[in-house]
C-alpha positions as CSV (number, residue, x, y, z in Angstrom):
1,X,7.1,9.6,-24.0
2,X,4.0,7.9,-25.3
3,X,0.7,9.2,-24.2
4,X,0.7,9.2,-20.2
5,X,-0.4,6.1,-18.3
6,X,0.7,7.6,-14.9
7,X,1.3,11.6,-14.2
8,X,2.8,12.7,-11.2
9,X,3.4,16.5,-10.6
10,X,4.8,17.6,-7.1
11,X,2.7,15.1,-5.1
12,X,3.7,15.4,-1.5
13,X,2.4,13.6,1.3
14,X,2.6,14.6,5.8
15,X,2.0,12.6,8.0
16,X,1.4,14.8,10.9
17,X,5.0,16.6,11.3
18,X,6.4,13.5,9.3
19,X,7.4,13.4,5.6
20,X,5.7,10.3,3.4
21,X,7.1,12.0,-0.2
22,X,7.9,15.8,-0.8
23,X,7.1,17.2,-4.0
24,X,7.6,13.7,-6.4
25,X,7.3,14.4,-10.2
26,X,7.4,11.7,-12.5
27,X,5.8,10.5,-15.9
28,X,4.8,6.7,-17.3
29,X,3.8,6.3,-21.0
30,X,1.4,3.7,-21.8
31,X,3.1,0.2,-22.9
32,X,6.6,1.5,-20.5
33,X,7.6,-1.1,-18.0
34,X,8.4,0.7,-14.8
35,X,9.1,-0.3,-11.0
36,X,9.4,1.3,-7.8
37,X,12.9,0.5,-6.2
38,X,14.5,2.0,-3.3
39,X,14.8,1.3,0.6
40,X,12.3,1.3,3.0
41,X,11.1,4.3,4.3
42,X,12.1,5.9,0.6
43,X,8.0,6.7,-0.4
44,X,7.2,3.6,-2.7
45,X,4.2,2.5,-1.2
46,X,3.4,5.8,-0.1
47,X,3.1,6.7,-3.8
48,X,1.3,3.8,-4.8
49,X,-0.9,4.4,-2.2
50,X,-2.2,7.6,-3.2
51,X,-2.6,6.7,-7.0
52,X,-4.6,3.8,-5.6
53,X,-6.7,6.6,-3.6
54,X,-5.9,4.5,-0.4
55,X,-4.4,7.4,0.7
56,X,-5.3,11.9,0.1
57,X,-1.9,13.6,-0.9
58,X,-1.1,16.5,1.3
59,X,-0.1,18.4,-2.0
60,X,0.0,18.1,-5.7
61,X,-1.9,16.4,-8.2
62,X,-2.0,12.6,-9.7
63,X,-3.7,11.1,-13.2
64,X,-4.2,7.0,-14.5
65,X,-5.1,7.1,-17.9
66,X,-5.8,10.8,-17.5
67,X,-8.4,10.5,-14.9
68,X,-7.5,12.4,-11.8
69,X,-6.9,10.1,-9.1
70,X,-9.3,11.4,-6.2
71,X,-12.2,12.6,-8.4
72,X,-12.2,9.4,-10.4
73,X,-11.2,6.9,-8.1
74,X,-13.8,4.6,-9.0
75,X,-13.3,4.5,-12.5
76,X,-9.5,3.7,-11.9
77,X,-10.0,1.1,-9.6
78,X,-12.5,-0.4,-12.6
79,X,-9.2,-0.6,-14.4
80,X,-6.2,-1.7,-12.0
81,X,-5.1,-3.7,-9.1
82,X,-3.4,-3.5,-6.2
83,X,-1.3,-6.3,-4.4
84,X,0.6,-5.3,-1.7
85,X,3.5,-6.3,-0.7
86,X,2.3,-7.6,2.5
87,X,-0.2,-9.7,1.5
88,X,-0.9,-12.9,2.4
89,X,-1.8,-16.2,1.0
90,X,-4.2,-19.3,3.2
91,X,-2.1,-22.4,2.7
92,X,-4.4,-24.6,1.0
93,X,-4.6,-22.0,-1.8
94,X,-3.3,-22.0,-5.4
95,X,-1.8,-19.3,-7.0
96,X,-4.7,-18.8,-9.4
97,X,-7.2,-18.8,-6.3
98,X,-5.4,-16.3,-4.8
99,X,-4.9,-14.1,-7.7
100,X,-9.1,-14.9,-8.4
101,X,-9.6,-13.4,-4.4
102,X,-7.7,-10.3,-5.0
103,X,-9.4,-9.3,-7.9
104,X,-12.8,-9.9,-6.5
């Protein structure tokens, strides 16, 4: 693997009594194309989540670019973005304007 982009040891995330993710490990070298597939309810968005620091973990730990991604959550959001899959577009808007109002 080329140097990490994304590190993921035995992140885990509760919702109350309810699982989100249990224990995920997983490892993303800069310059690898990777997606998150699987069906609903299987921890994508979960996951993203808590890279993003939208969300804490309930356990384990998380790095972009080797910055930890609670205690350097503003650094990382300096460097990424964050669509969700839910989002949604104004009518009247182009696809540039609406990629230019995401980032902003």
């Amino acid at each position: 693997m080329n140097k990490p982009a994304i590190e993921i040891n035995d992140l885990s995330k509760y919702y109350g009594k309810n699982l989100g993710i249990d224990q995920v490990n997983l490892g993303i070298g800069e310059g690898e194309i990777f997606g998150f597939i699987g069906p609903n309810g299987a921890g994508k968005s979960t996951t993203i989540r808590i890279l993003l620091n939208l969300i804490f973990p309930s356990g384990g730990s998380a790095k972009i670019l080797g910055l930890d991604v609670i205690r350097d959550t503003k650094a990382i959001k300096q460097k990424t973005g964050y669509i969700p899959s839910d989002a949604n577009i104004y009518s009247f808007m182009k696809v540039h304007e609406f990629l230019s109002y995401c980032l902003r």
